[in-house]
C-alpha positions as CSV (number, residue, x, y, z in Angstrom):
1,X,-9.7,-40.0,1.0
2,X,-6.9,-39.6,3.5
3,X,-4.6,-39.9,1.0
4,X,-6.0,-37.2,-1.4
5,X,-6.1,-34.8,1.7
6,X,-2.3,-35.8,2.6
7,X,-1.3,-35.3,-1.6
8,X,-3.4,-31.2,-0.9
9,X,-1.2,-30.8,2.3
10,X,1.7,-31.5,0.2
11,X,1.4,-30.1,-3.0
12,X,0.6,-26.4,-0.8
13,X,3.6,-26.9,1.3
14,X,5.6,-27.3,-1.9
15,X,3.9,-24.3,-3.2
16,X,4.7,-22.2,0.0
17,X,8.1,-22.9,0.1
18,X,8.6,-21.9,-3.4
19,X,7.1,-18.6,-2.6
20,X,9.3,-18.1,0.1
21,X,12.1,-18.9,-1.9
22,X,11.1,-16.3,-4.2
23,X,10.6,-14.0,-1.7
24,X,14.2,-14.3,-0.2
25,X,16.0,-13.8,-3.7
26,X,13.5,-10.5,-4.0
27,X,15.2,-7.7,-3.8
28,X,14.4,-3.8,-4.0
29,X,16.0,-2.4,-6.8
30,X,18.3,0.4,-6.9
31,X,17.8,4.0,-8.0
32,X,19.4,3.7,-11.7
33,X,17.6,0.3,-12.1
34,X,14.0,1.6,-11.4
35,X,14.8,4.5,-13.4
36,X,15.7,2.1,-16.1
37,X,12.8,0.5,-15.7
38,X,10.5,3.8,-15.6
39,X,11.7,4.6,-19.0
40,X,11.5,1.2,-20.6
41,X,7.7,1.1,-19.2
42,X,7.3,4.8,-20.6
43,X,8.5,4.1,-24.0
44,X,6.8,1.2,-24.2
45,X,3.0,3.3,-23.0
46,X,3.8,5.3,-25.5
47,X,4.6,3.2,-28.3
48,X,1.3,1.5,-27.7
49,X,-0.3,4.9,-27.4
50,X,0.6,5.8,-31.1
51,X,-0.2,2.3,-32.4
52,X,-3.4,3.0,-31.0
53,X,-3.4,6.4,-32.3
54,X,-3.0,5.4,-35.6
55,X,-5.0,2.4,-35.9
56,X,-8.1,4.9,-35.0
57,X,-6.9,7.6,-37.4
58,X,-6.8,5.1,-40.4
59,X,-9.8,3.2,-39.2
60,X,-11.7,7.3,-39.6
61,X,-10.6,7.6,-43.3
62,X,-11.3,4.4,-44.5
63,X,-14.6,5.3,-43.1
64,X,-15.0,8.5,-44.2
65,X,-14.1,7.3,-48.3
66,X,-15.4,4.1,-47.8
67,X,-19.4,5.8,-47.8
């Protein structure tokens, strides 16, 4: 049992020091990466947003000729 409970404390300190490893290469990005990023992600929303779109559109017609 001691030995489980010593294999937990380990496996969590190796977990915490990855985080904090993590943590130290984090950085905050600059103003033309965010940017950068903001469009990608906006693109990409609306991408999806047409897919969508269309997928609902199509799925109306086949309905409507279908009965």
């Amino acid at each position: 049992m001691a030995e489980s409970n010593l294999k937990k404390k380990e496996k969590g300190r190796s977990r915490i020091s990855e985080y904090t490893r993590v943590l130290k290469l984090a950085r905050k990005p600059g103003r033309k990466e965010y940017s950068l990023t903001s469009k990608v992600t906006g693109v990409g929303i609306v991408i999806i947003g047409i897919v969508g779109y269309l997928i609902k559109y199509i799925s109306v017609i086949a309905q409507y000729f279908g009965t």
